[in-house]
Each structure stands twice: as C-alpha cells, then as structure tokens.
C-alpha positions in Angstrom: 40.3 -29.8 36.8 41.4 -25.8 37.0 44.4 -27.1 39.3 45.4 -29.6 36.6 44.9 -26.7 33.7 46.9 -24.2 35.4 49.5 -26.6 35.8 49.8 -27.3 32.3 49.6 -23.8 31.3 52.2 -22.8 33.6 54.2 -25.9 32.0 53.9 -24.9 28.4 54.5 -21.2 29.2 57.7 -22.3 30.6 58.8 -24.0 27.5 58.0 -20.5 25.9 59.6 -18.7 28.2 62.7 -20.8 27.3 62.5 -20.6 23.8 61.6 -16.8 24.0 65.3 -16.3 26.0 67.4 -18.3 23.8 66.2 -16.6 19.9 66.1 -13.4 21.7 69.7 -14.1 23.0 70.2 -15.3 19.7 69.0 -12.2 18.2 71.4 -9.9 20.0 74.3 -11.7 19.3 76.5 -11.3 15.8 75.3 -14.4 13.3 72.1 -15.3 14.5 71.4 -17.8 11.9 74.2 -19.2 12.6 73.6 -19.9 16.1 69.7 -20.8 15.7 71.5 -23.9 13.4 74.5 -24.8 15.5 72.4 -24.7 18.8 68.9 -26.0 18.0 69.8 -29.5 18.9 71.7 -28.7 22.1 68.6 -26.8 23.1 66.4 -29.7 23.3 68.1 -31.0 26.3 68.6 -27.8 27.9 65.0 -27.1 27.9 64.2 -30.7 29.0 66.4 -30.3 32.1 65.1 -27.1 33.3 61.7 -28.4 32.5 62.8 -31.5 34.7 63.6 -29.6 37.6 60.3 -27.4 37.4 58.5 -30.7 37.9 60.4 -31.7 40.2 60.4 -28.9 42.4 57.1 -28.7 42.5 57.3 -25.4 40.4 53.6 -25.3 38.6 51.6 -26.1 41.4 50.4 -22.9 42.4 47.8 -23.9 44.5 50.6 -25.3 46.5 52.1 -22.0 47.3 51.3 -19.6 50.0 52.7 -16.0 48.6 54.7 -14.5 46.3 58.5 -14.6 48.0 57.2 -18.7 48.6 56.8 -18.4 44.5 59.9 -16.7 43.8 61.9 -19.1 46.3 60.7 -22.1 44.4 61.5 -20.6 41.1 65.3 -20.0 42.0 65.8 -23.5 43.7 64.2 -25.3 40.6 66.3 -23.0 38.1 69.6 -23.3 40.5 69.5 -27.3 40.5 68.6 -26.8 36.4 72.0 -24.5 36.2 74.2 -27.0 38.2 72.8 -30.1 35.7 73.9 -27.9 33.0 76.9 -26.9 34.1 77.9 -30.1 35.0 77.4 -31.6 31.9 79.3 -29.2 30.1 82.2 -28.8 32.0 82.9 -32.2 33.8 81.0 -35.1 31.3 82.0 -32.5 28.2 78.3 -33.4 27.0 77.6 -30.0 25.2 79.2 -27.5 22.9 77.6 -24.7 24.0 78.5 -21.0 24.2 79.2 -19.5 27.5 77.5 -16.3 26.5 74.4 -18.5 24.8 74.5 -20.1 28.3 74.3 -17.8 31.0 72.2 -15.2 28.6 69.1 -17.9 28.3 69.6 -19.0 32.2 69.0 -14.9 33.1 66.3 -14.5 30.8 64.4 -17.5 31.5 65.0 -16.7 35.2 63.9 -13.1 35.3 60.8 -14.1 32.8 59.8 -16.8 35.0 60.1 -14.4 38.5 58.7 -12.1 36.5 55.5 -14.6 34.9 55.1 -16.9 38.0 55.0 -14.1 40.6 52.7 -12.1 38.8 50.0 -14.7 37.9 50.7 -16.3 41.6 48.5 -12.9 42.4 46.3 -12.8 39.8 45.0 -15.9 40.0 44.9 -15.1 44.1 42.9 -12.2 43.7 40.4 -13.5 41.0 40.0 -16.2 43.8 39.3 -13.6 46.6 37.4 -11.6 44.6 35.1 -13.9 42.8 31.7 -14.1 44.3 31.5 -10.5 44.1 33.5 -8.6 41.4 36.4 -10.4 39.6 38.3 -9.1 36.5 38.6 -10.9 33.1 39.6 -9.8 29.9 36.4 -9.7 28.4 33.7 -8.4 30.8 30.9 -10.4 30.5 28.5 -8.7 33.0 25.0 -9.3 32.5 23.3 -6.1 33.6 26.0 -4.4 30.8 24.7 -7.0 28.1 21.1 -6.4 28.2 21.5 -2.5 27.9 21.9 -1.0 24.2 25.3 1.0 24.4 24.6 4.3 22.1 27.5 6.9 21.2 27.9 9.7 23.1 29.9 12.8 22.2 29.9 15.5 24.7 30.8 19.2 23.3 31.8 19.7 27.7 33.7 18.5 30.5 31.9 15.5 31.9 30.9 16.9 34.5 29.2 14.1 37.3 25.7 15.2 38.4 23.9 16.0 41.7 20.4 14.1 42.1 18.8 17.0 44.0 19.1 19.7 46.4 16.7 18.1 48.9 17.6 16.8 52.6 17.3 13.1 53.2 15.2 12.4 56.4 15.5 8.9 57.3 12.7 6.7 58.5 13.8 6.7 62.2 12.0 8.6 64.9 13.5 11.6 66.3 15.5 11.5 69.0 15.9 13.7 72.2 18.7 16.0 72.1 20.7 14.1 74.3 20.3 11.1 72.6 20.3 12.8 69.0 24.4 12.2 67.3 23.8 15.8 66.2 25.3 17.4 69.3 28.4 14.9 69.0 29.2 14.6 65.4 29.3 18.2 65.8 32.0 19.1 69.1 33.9 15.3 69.0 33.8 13.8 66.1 33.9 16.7 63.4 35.2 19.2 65.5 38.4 19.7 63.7 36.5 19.2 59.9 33.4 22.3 60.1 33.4 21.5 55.9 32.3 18.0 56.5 29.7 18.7 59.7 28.2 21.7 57.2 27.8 19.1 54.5 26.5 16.6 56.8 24.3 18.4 58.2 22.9 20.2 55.4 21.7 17.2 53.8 20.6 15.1 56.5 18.6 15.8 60.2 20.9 14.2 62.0 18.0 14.9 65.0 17.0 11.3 63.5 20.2 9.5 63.9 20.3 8.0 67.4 24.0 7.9 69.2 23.2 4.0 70.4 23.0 3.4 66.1 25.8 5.1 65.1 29.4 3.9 64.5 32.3 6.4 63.1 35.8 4.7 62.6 38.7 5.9 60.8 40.1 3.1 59.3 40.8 1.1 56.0 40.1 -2.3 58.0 37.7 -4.6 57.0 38.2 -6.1 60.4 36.9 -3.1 62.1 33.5 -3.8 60.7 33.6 -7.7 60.4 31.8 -8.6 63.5 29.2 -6.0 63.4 25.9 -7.3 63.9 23.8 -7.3 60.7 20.7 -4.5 60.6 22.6 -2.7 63.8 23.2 0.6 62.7 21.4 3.6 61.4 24.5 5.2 60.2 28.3 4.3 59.5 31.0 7.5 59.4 34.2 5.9 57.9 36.6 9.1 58.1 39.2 7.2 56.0 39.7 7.3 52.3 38.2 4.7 50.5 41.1 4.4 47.8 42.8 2.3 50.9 40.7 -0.2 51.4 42.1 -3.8 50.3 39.0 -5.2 48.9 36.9 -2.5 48.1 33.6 -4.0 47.0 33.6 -6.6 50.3 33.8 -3.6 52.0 30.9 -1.9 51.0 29.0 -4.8 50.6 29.5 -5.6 54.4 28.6 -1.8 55.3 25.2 -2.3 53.7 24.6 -5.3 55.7 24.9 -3.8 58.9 23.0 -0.7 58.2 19.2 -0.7 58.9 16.6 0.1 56.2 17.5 3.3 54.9 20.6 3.9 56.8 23.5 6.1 55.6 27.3 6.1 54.8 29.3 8.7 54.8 32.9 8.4 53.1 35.2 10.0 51.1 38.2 9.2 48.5 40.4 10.8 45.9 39.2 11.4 42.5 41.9 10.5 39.9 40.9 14.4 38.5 41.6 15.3 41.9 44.8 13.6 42.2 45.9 14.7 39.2 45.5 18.4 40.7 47.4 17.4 43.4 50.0 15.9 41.7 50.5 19.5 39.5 50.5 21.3 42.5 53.0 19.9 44.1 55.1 19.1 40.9 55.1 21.9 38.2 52.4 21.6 35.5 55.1 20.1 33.6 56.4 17.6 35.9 53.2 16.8 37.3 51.7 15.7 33.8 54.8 13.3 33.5 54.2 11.5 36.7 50.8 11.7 36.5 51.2 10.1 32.9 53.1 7.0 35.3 50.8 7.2 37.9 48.1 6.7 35.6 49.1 3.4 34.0 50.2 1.8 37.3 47.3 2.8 39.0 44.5 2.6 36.3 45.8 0.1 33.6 47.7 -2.4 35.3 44.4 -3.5 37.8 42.6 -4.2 34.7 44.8 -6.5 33.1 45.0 -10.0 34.2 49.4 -10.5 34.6 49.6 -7.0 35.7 46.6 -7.0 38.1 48.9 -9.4 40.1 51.6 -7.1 40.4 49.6 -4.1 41.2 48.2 -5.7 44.3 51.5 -7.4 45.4 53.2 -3.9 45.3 50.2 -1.7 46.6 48.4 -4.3 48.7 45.6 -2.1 47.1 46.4 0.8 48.8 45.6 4.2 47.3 44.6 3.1 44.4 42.9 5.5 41.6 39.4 5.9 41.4 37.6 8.0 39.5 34.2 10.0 40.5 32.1 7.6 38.2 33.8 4.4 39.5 33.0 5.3 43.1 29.9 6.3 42.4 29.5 3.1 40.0 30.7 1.1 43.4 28.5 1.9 45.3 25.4 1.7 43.5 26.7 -2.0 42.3 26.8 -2.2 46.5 23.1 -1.4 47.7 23.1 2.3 47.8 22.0 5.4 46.4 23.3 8.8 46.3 21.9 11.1 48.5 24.7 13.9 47.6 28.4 14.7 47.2 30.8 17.5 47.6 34.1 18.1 47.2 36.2 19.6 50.5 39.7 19.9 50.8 40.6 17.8 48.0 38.5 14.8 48.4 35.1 14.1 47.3 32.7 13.2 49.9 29.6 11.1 49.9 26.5 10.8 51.6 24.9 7.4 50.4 21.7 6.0 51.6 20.9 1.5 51.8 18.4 1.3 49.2 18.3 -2.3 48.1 20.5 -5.4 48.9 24.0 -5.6 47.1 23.9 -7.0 43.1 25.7 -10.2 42.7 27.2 -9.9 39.5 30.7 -11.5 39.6 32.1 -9.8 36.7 31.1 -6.0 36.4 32.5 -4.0 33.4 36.8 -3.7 34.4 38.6 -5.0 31.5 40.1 -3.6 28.1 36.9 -5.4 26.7 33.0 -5.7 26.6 30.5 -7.8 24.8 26.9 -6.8 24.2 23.9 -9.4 24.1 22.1 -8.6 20.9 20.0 -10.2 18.3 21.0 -11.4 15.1 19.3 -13.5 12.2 16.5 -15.3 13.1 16.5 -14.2 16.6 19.8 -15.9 17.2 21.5 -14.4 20.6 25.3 -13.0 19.8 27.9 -11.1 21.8 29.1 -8.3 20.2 32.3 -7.3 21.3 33.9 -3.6 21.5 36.4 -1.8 23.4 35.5 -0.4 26.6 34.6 3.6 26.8 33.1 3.8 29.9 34.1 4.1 33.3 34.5 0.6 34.9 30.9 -0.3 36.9 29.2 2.7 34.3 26.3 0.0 33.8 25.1 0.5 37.5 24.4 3.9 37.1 21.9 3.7 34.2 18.9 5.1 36.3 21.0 7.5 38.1 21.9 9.0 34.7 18.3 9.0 33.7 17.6 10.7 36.4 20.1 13.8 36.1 20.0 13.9 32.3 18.1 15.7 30.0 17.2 13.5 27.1 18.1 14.9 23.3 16.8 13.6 19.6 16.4 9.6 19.8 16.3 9.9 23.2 19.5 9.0 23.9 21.3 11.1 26.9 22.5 14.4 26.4 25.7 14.2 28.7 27.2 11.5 29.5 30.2 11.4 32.1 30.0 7.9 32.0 32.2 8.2 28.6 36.0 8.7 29.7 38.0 11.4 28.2 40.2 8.9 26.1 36.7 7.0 25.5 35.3 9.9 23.6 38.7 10.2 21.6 38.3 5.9 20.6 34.2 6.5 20.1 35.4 9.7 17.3 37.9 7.7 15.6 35.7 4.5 15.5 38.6 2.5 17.6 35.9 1.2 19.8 34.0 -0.9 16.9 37.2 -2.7 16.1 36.3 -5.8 18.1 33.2 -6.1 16.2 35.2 -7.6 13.5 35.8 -10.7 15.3 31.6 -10.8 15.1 32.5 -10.4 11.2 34.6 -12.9 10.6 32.6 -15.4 12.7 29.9 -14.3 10.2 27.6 -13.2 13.1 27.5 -9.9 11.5 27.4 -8.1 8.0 29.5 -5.5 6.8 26.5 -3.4 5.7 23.1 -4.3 8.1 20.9 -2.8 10.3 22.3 -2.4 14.0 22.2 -5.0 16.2 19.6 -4.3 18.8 19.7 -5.4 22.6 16.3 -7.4 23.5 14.8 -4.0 25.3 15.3 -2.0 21.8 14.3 -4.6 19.5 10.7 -4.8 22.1 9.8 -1.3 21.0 9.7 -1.9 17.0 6.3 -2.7 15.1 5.8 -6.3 15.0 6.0 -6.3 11.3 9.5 -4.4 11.7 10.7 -6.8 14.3 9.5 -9.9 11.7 11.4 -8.0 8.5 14.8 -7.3 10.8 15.3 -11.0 12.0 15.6 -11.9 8.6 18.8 -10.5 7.8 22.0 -10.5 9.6 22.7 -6.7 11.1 25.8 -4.7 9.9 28.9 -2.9 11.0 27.7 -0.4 9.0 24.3 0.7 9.4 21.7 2.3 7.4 21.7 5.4 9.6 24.7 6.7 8.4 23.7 7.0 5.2 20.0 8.9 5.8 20.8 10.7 9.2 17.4 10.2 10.8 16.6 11.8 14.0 13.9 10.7 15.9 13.2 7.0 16.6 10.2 6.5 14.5 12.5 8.2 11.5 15.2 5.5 12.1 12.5 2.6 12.0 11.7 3.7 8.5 15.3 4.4 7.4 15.8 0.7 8.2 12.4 -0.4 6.9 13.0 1.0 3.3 16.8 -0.4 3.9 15.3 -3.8 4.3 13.3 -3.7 1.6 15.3 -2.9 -1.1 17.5 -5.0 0.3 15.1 -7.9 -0.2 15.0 -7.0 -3.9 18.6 -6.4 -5.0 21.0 -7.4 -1.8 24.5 -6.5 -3.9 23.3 -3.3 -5.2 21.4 -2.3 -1.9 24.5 -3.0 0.3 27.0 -1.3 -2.1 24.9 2.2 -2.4 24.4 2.2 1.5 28.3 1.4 2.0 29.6 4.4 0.0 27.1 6.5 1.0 27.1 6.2 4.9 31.2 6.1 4.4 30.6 9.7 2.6 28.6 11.1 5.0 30.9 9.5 8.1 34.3 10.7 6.7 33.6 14.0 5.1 30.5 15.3 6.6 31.5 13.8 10.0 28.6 12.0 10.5 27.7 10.4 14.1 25.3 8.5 16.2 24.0 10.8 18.2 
C-alpha cells in the first residue's frame, strides 16, 4: 500500500513539477497572459507525454531503485525519450505551435526540478527506512515521552550553560584487578600516551584499578562494523577515540555500544559542539568571515537534517559525516541510548564524555527532530488533543528531564530555573510568542479557546483538587490563559486564579472572556508579562 502511495505522489508531483516550469517560464517571458492562452492547450499533450515516458520508464517506483546516480539515470532516460517525442512532433509531423524558448525553458526546468525532487526524496525516504525502528524524522514529532511532559516557558537572564551532575568518581561494580591485569597501566603509556588531557580526565573520574584489560576494547573508528560482531554483555568498557559527529547512523551506534557493555560498564567518546565549532570556524576565519560561514554551515548542517526533502540531500552529500551536534543533543543521545552521564570536559576543542550503561535503550521511533511538536493534553470533558507548537528545544531535550532535575535549582511554580535545553533562537521564538503559532490550528479545529485555562498534560492535571479537576473539564482551555491577567506565583495561587476564572466564567462567559482577554494582553504587551 506505501509502495502504491509513493508512486502516486511521485506521479502527481510530476504533473506539478510540470506545470510549475511552464507558468514560471511563462512568467519570465514578455506577455505572459498571452502565452498562458496561446499555450494551455498545447500543454496538455506535452505534459501527457512526459508523463508517458515517466511510466514507462519505470520512473516512480522508488522502491525499485538502488541509489541516487540509479535515480538520476532514470530520470534523464525517461525525460530524453519525452524530449525526442516532442521534438519529433513538432519538427517532423508539424503537430505543435510551440515556442522554441517555451520549449526548451519547461524541458530544463522540469528536468532540474525532477533531479532535484526525485534524488532528494530517493534519500529521504531511504533514511526514514534505515532509521525507523529507532529514531526517524517527520515533520511533526510525535514522540511520546515528549507528549506526556507539560512544556513550561523558560527565559534565561545567562548563557545556557550545560551542567555537571557531580564531582564524585564513578567506581564500577567490578572487582579490582591486579596491576598487571588492571587497563590503568596501559590506557596510560599505549593508548593515551600522546593525550595526558584525556588519561587526567579519565582517570580522575573513574578507578580504572576496576576495569580489567581482557574487558576492555579502545578503537578509533567511525565504523559501525568495528563493533557489529561484538559479543553482547562482553565488555566492561568501550574507548572510541573518534569523533562521534562521524558516525553514519548515530543512534544504531550507541544503541549497539550499550549492548555489548556489561551492567554498569562505561563509554568514553568525544565530538564537536556546534558552539565549539563555531569557535573554530572564527579562529581560523576572522570574526567576520567566520560568522558568515558559520551562518552556511549552520543551515546545512542543522536545518537541512530536520527537514524531510532536505534530509535526503544532506545525507547523500555528507554520508553523515561531521555533522553538527550540539552539547544537549549529544547528551540528549545518549541518555535516549541507555546511559547516564558520569561527567564531561572539554580538551582541545572537543567535549569529552564519560557515560555509564544504566538501563536498556528507549524505543521511541520518533524523538523530538523536526520544525514541529505536539503536546498530549486534556481538553473538554477529558477529551485527549495534541497541541501543536514550534520546536524550542534542543532535538532529544525530552530525555534529559531527570538529568535537568537533577542539576537545577527549582524557582516560583517550580518550574526550572535554567534551562539549556531552550536554544538560543528558541528563547528569541518563546519572547515573541512565535512558538504558540501552531496552536491556532488547535483553534480553528475548535479544540481550543481563545481565552481558557491552559491545557494541562495528564501528570499536571493529577495534582489539582478533585473539585478543580471536575470544574476545568468543563470548559475548553485557552490560548490565552487566566495567568496573564493575575500574575500568580506559586502553584496553589494559579489553582485559584483559574478557580475564580472558572467561575465567573460559569456566570457571564462573554463578559468573563472579554475582561480576561484585554487584561492578560495589557499586562503581556506593556508590562511584559511571562510564564515563568
């Protein structure tokens, strides 16, 4: 059933793409209106023949197709054979009156859109296929441990800044070895020899007198290969001395490393920050220069792998090689993966890890990646809805909810203090209410109100009275809730905003909505009221 979809999608897109390259050929040109009516009818059979040949040569079976210079291949055969039917037609059976300009310019435009649409989601859909048991990439993320949290604003007066558990060691629950048999004495005049940073690090946070030589493997290598065959519970610790921003498939990775460490065992890697490579970049470019191919960098690297057409020609061009990570992603990663943090530190550029198995890997398909989130909350009557919003946090953020509880103080509401979860252009959507925009899809469906208490995830809704929880199902909840307009601060303060919301509310609905509208949109836009 997804083969014969595709196909049909890729069919009609054609026909777009067609249509698309003639009015925009059309457009260019001197008297388009007077084209658009001389050539309408003539376009009918073009776009039937170069439909005709896509059929014929197999052109919308992607499943059919091995790689991308396969793809482009059969695009230019079908589209030759469509150009010499043309041709023909108009220069030897004298079928046509068209243009020579309208001609050629819809042939190269249709051709180069096609290459362009074809080869692009050839790899998407490829990689959505690798990658979907254990972390694909839609649009809309739809990933359940990031639906059943309640997503409050944050805004941070400092850098985010991503936290250290602890000081403390990690001793692992291994005996401890003899000298000789200890990796200590290794790790530190072989392996590390040439890196006294990394040993330091490693050795301050672990007693490596507990990590036997027989359990340890150290590779330097991007190659899932390299680990494939490992036997499952094997080791008590894995060194990988290569950057993680290599490695193809990134989560099948680190999922595979968990499987062959025992209970308890740790990892120890490294990779690029995207604030690091930034750095970098400025360094070896100019301040000035550096910003401007950082600026690049950035949307290649970081927007093009979240967006489904693009995604595909990221990893065609990169293979997934050095791709940009930031701190939180990694650190997302890995928690999504099995493992904890034990602690990090940045040396010579690169910030490295030392991570310890704690539980088996999540199997959530469809972690937090895309443009988009939706929210599980309650509306009227208990009803379930998904409301949507723009993503603000670092991709995999949801993961890290008890590692943030556990390095962040709590303010008013208790809602965290810092948050480097937010990303810098996150905080900027969050202050200009950018984020909430999708929530107006919720509107229109009539899901939500424009004035109404906030909708509530099933874990915040648990901790209101029962006769709260009864009086809030009644009415749908708002875009615009009650706190704006009384500014409460603790939780028990916002239960009886809402409560004496609700019930005034219940008496004159018009009249209650219209004084809490102007009067949260007061405080909002000239007192700069926010959730805090």
């Amino acid at each position: 059933m997804k083969v014969r979809l595709t196909k049909y999608l890729l069919f009609l897109l054609n026909i777009g793409i067609v249509l698309f390259s003639f009015l925009f050929i059309a457009k260019i040109k001197t008297g388009t209106r007077v084209i658009i009516t001389n050539y309408w009818r003539s376009l009918i059979p073009f776009t039937v023949i170069w439909i005709g040949s896509g059929i014929w040569g197999i052109k919308y079976s992607l499943h059919t197709i091995a790689n991308g210079s396969e793809m482009a291949r059969r695009v230019l055969k079908c589209d030759v054979v469509a150009t010499a039917i043309l041709f023909g037609l108009m220069y030897i059976f004298k079928q046509f009156s068209y243009s020579r300009g309208i001609v050629l310019g819809t042939m190269l435009g249709t051709v180069a859109l096609e290459l362009f649409f074809f080869i692009g989601l050839f790899y998407a859909l490829k990689f959505h296929k690798e990658n979907k048991t254990f972390a694909s990439t839609r649009l809309v993320t739809r990933s359940k441990a990031l639906e059943e949290s309640q997503s409050p604003k944050f805004f941070l007066d400092s850098e985010n800044v991503v936290p250290v558990i602890s000081s403390d060691s990690y001793s692992p629950p291994y005996s401890e070895c003899s000298p000789q048999d200890s990796i200590m004495v290794p790790l530190w005049k072989s392996y590390l020899a040439n890196d006294q940073q990394l040993f330091d690090f490693v050795n301050d946070y672990l007693d490596l007198t507990r990590f036997a030589k027989s359990e340890t493997l150290i590779l330097q290598s991007e190659s899932y290969f390299n680990i494939q065959n490992e036997e499952a519970e094997s080791r008590q610790i894995f060194i990988n001395l290569h950057k993680i921003n290599d490695m193809r498939r990134l989560n099948y990775y680190l999922i595979r490393v968990n499987e062959l460490l025992l209970p308890g065992g740790v990892f120890i890697c490294h990779g690029q920050t995207i604030s690091q490579r930034r750095n970098e970049l400025y360094r070896r470019f100019t301040p000035f220069l550096g910003a401007i191919i950082y600026g690049f960098d950035f949307i290649f690297r970081r927007v093009f792998p979240k967006l489904p057409l693009l995604q595909g020609w990221y990893f065609a061009l990169t293979k997934g090689r050095d791709r940009a990570l930031s701190e939180t992603e990694m650190l997302g990663r890995f928690y999504f993966c099995g493992f904890d943090l034990i602690h990090k530190r940045e040396i010579n550029g690169k910030m490295n890890f030392i991570l310890k198995k704690s539980r088996p890997p999540r199997t959530d398909p469809n972690p937090t990646y895309g443009p988009l989130i939706r929210l599980k909350r309650l509306g009227k009557n208990g009803k379930v809805i998904y409301v949507k919003k723009f993503r603000t946090m670092h991709p995999y953020s949801e993961y890290l909810q008890e590692y943030v509880y556990q390095t962040n103080a709590l303010q008013e509401g208790g809602k965290f203090k810092n948050d480097f979860r937010v990303t810098s252009w996150g905080k900027v959507m969050r202050s200009l209410w950018l984020d909430e925009l999708p929530q107006f899809l919720n509107f229109f469906k009539g899901e939500l109100s424009l004035v109404g208490v906030r909708a509530l995830s099933d874990h915040y809704f648990s901790l209101y009275p029962p006769d709260m929880q009864e009086l809030r199902l009644q009415f749908k909840p708002g875009l615009l809730p009650p706190f704006y307009a009384d500014m409460p601060h603790t939780f028990e303060e916002i239960v009886e905003s809402e409560r004496r919301y609700l019930e005034q509310k219940m008496k004159r609905p018009l009249r209650t909505d219209w004084h809490y509208f102007w009067k949260g949109s007061y405080n909002i836009l000239l007192k700069r009221a926010r959730s805090n």
